[in-house]
VONU-639021 format. One line per field, with one value per residue: x negated, z, y of N, C-alpha, C, O, CB in turn; residue in one letter; residue number from 0. Coordinates in pm, whole numbers, plus 50000, padded with zeros to 5 digits. Glycine has a CB too. Layout:
# VONU-639021
neast: X,...
nup: Z,...
nnorth: Y,...
caeast: X,...
caup: Z,...
canorth: Y,...
ceast: X,...
cup: Z,...
cnorth: Y,...
oeast: X,...
oup: Z,...
onorth: Y,...
cbeast: X,...
cbup: Z,...
cbnorth: Y,...
residuo: a,...
num: NUM,...
END
This chain:
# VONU-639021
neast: 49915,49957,49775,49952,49940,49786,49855,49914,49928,50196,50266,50374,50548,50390,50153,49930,49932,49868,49792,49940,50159,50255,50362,50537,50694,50866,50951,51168,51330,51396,51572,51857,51964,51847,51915,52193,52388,52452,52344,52320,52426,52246,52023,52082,52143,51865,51704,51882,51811,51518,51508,51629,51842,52140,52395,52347,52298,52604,52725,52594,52705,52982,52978,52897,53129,53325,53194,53230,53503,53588,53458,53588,53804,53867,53748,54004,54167,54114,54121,54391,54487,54610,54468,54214,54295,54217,54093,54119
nup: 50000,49905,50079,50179,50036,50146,50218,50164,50434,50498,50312,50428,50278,50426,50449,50262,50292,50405,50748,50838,50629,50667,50905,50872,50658,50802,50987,50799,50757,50997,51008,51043,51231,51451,51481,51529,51348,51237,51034,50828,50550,50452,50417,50237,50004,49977,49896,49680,49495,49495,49362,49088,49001,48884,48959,49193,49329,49299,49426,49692,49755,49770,49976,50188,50162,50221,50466,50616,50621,50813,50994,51047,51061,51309,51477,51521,51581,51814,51969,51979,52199,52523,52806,52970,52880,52562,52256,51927
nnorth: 49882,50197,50480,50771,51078,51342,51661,52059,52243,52395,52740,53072,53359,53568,53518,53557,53832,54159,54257,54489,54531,54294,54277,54514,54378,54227,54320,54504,54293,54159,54381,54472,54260,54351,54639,54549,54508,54755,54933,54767,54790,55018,54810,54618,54803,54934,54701,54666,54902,54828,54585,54702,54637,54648,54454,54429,54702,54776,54594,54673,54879,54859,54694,54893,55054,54903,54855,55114,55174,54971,55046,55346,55230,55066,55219,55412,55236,55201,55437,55448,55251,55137,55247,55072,54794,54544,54641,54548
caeast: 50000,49900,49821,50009,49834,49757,49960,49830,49990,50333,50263,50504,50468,50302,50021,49865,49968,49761,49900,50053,50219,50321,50486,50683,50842,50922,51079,51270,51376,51494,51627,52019,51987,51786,51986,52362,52455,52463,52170,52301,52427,52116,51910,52102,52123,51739,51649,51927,51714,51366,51484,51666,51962,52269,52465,52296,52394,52736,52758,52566,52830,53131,52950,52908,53246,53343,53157,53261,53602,53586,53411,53707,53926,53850,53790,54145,54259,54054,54197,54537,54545,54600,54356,54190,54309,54103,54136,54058
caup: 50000,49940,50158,50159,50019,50246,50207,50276,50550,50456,50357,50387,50202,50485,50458,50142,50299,50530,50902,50841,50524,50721,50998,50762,50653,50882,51041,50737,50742,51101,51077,50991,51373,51536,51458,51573,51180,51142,50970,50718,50388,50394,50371,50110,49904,49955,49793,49541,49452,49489,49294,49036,48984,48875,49032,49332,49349,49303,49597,49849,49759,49781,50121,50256,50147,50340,50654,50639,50638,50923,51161,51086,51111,51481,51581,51540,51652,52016,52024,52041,52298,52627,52869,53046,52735,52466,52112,51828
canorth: 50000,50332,50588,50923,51223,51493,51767,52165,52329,52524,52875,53171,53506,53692,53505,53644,53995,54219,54220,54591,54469,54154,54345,54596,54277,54090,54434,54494,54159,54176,54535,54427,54172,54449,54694,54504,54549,54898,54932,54657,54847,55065,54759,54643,54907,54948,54595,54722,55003,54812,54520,54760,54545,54706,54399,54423,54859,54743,54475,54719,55026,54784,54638,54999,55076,54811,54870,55262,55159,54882,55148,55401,55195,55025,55347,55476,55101,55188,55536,55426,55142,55192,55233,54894,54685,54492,54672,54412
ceast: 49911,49894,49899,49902,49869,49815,49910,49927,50099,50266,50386,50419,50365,50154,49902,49869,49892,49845,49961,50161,50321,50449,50554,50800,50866,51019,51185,51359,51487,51593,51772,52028,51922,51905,52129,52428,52503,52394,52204,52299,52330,52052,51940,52045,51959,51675,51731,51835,51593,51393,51534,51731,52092,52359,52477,52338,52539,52794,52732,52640,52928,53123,52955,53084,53300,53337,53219,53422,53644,53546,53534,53811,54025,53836,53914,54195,54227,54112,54331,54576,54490,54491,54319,54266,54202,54170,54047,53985
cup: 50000,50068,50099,50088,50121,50204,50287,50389,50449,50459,50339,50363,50214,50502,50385,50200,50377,50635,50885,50748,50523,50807,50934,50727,50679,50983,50949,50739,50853,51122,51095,51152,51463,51583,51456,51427,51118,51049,50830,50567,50340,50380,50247,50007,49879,49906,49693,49448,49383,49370,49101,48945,48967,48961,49146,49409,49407,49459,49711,49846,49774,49956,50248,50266,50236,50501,50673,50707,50770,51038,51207,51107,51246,51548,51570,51615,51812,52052,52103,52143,52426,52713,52999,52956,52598,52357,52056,51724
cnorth: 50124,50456,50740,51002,51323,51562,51909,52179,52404,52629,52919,53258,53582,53641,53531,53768,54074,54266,54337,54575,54391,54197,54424,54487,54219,54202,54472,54363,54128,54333,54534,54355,54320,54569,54705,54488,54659,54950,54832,54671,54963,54947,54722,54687,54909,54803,54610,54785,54903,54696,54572,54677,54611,54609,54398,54560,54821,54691,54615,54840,54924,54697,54759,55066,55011,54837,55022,55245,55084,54986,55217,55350,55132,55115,55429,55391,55168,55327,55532,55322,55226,55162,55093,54808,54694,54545,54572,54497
oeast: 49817,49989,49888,49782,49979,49853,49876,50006,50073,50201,50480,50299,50288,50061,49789,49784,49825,49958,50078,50270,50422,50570,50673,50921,50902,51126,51298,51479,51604,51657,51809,52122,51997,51963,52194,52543,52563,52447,52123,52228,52327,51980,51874,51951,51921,51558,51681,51789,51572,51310,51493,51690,52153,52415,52580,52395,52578,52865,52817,52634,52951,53215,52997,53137,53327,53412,53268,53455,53735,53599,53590,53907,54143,53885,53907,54263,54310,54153,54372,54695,54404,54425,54392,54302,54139,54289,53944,53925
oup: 50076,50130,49988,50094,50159,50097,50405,50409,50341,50561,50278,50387,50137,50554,50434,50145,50440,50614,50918,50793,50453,50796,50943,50745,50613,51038,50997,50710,50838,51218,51180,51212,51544,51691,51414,51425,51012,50987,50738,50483,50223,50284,50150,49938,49764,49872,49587,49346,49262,49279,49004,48833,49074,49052,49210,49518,49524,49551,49791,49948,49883,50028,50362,50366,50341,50598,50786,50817,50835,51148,51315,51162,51279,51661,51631,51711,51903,52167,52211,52170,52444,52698,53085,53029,52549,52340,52102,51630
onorth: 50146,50504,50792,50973,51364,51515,51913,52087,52458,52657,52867,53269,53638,53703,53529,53839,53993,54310,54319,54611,54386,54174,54393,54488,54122,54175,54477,54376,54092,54374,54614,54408,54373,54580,54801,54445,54676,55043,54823,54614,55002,54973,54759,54649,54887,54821,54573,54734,54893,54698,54508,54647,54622,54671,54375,54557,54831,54731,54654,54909,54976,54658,54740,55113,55069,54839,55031,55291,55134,54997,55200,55403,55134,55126,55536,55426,55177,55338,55575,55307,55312,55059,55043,54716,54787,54516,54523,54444
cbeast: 50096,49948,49699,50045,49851,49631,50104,49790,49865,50474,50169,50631,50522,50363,50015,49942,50099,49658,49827,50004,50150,50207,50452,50616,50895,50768,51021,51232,51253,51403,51596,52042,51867,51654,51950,52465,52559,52457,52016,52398,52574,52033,51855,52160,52187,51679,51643,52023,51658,51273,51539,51595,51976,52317,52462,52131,52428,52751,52572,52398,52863,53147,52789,52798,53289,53254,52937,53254,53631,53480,53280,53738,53933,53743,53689,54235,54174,53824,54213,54622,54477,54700,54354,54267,54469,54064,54114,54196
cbup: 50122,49855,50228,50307,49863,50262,50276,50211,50644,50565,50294,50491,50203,50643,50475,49992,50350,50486,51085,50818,50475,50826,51117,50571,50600,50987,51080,50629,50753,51230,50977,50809,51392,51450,51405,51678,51150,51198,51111,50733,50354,50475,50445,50108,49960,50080,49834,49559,49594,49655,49371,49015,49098,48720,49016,49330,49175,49193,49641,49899,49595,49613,50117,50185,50040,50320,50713,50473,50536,50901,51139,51028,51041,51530,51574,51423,51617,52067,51935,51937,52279,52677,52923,53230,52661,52457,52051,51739
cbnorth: 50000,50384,50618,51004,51311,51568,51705,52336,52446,52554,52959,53220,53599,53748,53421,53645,54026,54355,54202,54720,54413,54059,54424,54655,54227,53964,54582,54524,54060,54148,54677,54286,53977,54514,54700,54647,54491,54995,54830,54571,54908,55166,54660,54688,55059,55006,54445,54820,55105,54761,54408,54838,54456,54723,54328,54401,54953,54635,54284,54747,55156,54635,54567,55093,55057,54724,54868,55364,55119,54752,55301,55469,55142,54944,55454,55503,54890,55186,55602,55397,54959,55180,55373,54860,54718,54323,54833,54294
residuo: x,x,x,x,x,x,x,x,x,x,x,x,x,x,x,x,x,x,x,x,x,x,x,x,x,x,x,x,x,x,x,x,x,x,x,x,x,x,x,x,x,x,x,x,x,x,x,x,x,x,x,x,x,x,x,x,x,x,x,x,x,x,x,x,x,x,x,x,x,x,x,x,x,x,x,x,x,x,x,x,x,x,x,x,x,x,x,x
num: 0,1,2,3,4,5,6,7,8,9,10,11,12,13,14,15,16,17,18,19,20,21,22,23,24,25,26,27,28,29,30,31,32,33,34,35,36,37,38,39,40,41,42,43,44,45,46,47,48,49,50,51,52,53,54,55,56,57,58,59,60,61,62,63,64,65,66,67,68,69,70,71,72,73,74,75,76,77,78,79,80,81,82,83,84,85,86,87
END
């Protein structure tokens, strides 16, 4: 029976990268969890941009749209309930 072949080590991206390089993206990467998800349709949009994807524009304006709408719209929901009750 043969033996296996050796196999390198897994790389990921950041390992070609230089450690300031590395940390930029691995902070962009986390900025959307960091950030609770406010932060999410700028990142978007900003790999929209970088990858210069018209499809990709589209999505992160229809995702912001989205989130714009969801904010105002929980914040009117929490205005109107009474006070010491859970607004949804």
């Amino acid at each position: 029976m043969n033996a296996p072949a050796p196999y390198p080590p897994p790389r990921v991206p950041s390992d070609s990268m230089p450690p300031g390089r590395a940390a930029l993206s691995v902070t962009w990467a986390a900025l959307p969890f960091l950030s609770l998800g406010y932060l999410t349709p700028f990142t978007f949009a900003g790999a929209a941009l970088w990858r210069r994807n018209t499809h990709l524009v589209v999505a992160a304006l229809v995702y912001a749209a989205v989130f714009v709408a969801q904010v105002v719209l929980l914040g009117d929901a929490e205005e109107g309930a009474p006070p010491g009750s859970w607004a949804c």
